[in-house]
C-alpha positions as CSV (number, residue, x, y, z in Angstrom):
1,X,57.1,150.2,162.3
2,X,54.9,147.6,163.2
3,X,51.6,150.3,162.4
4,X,53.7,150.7,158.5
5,X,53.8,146.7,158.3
6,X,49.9,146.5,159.2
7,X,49.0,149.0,156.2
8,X,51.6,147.6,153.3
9,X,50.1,144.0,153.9
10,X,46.1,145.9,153.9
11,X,48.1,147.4,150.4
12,X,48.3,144.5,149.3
13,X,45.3,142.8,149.7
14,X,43.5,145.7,148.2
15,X,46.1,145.4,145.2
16,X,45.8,142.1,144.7
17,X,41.8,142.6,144.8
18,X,41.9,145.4,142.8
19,X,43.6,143.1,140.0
20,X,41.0,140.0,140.2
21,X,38.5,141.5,137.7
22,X,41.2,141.7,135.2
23,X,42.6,138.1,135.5
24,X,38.9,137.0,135.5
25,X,38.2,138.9,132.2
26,X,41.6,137.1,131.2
27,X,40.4,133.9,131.9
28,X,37.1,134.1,130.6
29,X,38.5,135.5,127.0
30,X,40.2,132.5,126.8
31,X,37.3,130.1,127.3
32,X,35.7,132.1,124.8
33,X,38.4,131.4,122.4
34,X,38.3,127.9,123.1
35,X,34.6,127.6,122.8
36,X,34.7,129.0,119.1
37,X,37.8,127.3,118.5
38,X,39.5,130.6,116.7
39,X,42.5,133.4,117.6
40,X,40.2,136.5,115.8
41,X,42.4,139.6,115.6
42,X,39.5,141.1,118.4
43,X,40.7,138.6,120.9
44,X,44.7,139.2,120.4
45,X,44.2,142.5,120.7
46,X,41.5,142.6,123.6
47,X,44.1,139.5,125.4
48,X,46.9,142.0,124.9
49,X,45.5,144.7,126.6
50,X,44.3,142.8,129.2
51,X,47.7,140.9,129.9
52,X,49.5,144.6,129.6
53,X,47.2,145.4,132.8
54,X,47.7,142.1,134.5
55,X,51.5,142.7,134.2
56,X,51.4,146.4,135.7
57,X,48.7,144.8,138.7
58,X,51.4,142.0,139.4
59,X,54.3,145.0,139.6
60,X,52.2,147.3,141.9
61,X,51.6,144.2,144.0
62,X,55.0,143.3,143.9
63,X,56.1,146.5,144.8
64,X,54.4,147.1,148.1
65,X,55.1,143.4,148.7
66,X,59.2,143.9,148.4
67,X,58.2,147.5,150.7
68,X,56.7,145.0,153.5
69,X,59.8,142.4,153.3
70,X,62.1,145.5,153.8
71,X,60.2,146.5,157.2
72,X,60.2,143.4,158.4
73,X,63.9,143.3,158.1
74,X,64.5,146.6,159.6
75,X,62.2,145.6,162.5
76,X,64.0,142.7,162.9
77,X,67.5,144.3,162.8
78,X,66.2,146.6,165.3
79,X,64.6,143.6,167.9
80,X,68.4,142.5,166.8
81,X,70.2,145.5,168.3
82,X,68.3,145.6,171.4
83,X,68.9,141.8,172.1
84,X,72.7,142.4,172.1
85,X,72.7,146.0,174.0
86,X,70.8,143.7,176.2
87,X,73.4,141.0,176.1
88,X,76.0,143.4,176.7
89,X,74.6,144.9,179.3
90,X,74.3,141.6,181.1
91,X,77.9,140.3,180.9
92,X,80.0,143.2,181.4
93,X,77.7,145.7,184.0
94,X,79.7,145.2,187.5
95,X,75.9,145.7,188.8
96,X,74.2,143.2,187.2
97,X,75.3,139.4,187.6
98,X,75.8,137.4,184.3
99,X,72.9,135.7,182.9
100,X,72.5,132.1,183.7
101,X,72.5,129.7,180.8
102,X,69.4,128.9,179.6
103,X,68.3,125.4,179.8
104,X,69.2,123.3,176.5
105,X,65.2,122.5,175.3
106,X,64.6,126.3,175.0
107,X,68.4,126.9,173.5
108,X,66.8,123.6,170.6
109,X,63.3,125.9,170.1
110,X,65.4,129.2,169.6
111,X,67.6,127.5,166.9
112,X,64.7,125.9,165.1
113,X,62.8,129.3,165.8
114,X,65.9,130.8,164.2
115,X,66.1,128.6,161.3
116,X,62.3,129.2,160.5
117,X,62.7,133.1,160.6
118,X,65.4,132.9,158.4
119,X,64.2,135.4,155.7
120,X,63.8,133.8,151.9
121,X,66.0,135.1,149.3
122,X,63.6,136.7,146.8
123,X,65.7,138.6,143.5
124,X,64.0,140.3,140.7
125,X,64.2,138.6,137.0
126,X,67.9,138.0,136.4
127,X,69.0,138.7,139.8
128,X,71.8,136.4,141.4
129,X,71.7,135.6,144.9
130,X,73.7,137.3,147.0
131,X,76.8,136.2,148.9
132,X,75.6,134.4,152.1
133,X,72.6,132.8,150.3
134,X,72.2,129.1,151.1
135,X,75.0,127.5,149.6
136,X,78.7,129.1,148.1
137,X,79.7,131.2,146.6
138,X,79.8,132.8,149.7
139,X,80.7,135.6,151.3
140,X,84.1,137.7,149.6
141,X,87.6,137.0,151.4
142,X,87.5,140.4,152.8
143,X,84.2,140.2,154.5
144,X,83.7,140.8,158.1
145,X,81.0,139.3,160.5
146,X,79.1,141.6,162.3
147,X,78.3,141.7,166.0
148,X,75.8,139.7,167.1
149,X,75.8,137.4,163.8
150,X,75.8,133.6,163.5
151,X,78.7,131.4,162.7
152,X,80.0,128.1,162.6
153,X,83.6,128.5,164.6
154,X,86.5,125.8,164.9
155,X,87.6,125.5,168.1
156,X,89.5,122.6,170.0
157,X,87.5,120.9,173.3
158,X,88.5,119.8,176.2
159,X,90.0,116.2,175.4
160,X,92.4,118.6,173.0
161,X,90.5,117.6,169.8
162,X,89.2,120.1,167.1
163,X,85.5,120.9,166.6
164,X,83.1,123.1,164.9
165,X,80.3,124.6,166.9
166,X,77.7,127.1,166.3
167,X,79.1,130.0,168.0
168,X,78.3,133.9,167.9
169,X,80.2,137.2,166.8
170,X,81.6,139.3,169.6
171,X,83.8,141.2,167.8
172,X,86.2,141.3,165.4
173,X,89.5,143.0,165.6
174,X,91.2,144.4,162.6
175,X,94.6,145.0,163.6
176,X,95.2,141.1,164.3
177,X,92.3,139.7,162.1
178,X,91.0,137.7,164.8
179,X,87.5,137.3,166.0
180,X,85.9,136.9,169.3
181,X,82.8,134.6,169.6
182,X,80.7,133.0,172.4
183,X,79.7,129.5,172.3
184,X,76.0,128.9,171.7
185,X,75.8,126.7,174.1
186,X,77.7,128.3,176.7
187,X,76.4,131.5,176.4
188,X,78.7,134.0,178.6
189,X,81.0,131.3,179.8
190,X,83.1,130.0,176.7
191,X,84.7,133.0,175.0
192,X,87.4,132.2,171.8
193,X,89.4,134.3,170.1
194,X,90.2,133.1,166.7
195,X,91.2,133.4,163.2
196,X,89.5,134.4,160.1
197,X,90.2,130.8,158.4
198,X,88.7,129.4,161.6
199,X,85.3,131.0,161.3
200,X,83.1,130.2,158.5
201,X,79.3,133.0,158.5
202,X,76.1,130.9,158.4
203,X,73.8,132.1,155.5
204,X,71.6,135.1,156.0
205,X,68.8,133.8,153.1
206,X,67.6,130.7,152.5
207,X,67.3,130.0,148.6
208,X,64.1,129.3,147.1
209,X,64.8,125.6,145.0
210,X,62.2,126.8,142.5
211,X,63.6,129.8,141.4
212,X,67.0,129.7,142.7
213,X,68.5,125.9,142.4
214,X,71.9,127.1,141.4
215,X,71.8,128.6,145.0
216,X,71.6,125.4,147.3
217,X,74.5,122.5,147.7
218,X,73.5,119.8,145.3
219,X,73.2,115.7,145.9
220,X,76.3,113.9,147.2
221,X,77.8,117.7,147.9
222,X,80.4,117.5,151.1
223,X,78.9,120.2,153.8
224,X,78.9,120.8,157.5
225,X,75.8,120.5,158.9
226,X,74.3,120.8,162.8
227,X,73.5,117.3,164.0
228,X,70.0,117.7,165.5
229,X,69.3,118.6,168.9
230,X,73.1,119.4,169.1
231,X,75.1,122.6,169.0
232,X,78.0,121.2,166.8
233,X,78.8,120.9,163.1
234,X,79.9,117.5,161.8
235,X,80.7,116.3,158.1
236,X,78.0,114.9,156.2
237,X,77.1,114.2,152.2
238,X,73.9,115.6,150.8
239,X,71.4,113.0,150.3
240,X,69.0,115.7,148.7
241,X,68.4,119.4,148.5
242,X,65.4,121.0,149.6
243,X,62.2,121.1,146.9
244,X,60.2,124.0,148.4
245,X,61.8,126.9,150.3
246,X,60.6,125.8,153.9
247,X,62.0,121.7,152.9
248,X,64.7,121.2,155.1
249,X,68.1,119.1,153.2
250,X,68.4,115.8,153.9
251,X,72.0,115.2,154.8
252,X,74.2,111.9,155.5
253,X,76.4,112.5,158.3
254,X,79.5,110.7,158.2
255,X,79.5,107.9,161.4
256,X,81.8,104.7,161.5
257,X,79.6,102.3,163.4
258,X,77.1,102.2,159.9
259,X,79.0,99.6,157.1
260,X,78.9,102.4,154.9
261,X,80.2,104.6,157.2
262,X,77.2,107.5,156.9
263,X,73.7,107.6,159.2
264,X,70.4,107.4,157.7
265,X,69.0,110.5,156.2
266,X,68.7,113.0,158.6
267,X,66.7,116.7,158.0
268,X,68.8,119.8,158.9
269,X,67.7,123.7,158.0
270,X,69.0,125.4,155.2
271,X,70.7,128.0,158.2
272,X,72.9,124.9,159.6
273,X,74.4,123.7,156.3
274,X,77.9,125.4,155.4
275,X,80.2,124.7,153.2
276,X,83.0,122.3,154.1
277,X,86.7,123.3,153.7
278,X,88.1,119.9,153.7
279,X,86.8,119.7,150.1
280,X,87.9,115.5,149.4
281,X,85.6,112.9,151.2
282,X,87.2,110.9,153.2
């Protein structure tokens, strides 16, 4: 797979190559124009063939471009499988003793890892984002996380309060509509079993703001977001969106020892923010 990946992204280069001479004719037609200060009928005609070529380069380009972001997703989804037969493997073999859990600075680099990776949502003209794409709509009443997927769950600590963490899918049974899911943090240790209204999916694409704005949570927008350097999701009011696809939101978590009752702007990735069911600020 990796062998494929090598040759579409040689493809490309070549493409794009390929289609340089064109854009350069295209750009130097128009200083031509410019220079005689005149549209002659030569020139529209000569600029329309020229742009007619320039749109089929850009497809073919595109093309082989969309063929490379599908490999990387399958060899991801594959790197994916292993990592949980692997998981697997390591909590329930009677041979093999349960893994211990990693220490919390490489659990923070994973997540931010995680976060980078995300892949960017990237439609063709016209194309809505999918469900699970940055901000709501998101994913249909009747959809099911898969094993192995990221989620933020609502689960009650140890002092008997509720909380949402970032947790991930064990399973999820149909017959009771209940999910199991391992606490990040805890990896192996802290199993739950809960319900569907309890579990909310992190997005699968990040949203590009220049293409896709209707995609992201907007200004003042009430979300859950993952403090930084923390595990947990906590209320918190957009204090702006991101304005290129690898900007992070700002977000205002909501804490009562600042007079206006919210933190200073704080960055969290586009993977951490989720859509908060208590809908009314407080």
């Amino acid at each position: 797979m990796l062998t494929e990946l090598h040759h579409l992204i040689k493809r490309t280069q070549e493409e794009r190559s390929r289609s340089e001479h064109n854009l350069l004719n295209i750009q130097k037609t128009h200083e031509r124009m410019q220079t005689e200060n005149k549209t002659s009928p030569y020139y529209r005609s000569k600029l329309r063939g020229l742009y007619t070529t320039a749109k089929a380069d850009a497809e073919a380009e595109c093309s082989i471009l969309r063929h490379a972001l599908d490999k990387v997703a399958e060899i991801k989804s594959l790197l994916e499988e292993r990592r949980i037969a692997a998981k697997m493997a390591g909590v329930y073999s009677d041979t093999t003793p349960p893994r211990k859990t990693m220490r919390r600075g490489v659990l923070m680099t994973l997540l931010q890892q995680s976060a980078m990776t995300l892949p960017l949502w990237i439609g063709k003209p016209g194309e809505r984002p999918p469900p699970l794409c940055a901000a709501p709509p998101r994913a249909s009443g009747d959809y099911v996380a898969k094993q192995g997927d990221k989620v933020a769950a609502r689960v009650k600590a140890v002092d008997g309060d509720e909380q949402w963490i970032l947790a991930e899918v064990v399973s999820y049974s149909h017959s009771t509509n209940k999910y199991e899911v391992d606490d990040i943090d805890e990896e192996g240790k802290e199993r739950h079993t809960l319900s569907r209204r309890r579990i909310i999916p992190l997005p699968q694409w990040k949203a590009n703001p220049e293409t896709d704005p209707e995609a992201l949570f907007s200004k003042d927008q009430l979300v859950l977001a993952l403090y930084p350097q923390t595990t947990c999701f906590y209320r918190a009011l957009i204090h702006a969106p991101p304005h290129r696809p690898q900007d992070d939101y700002s977000v205002l978590f909501e804490d009562t020892s600042y007079a206006d009752g919210y933190s200073p702007p704080l960055n969290v990735a586009q993977r951490y923010v989720v859509a908060c069911k208590e809908n009314k600020k407080k």
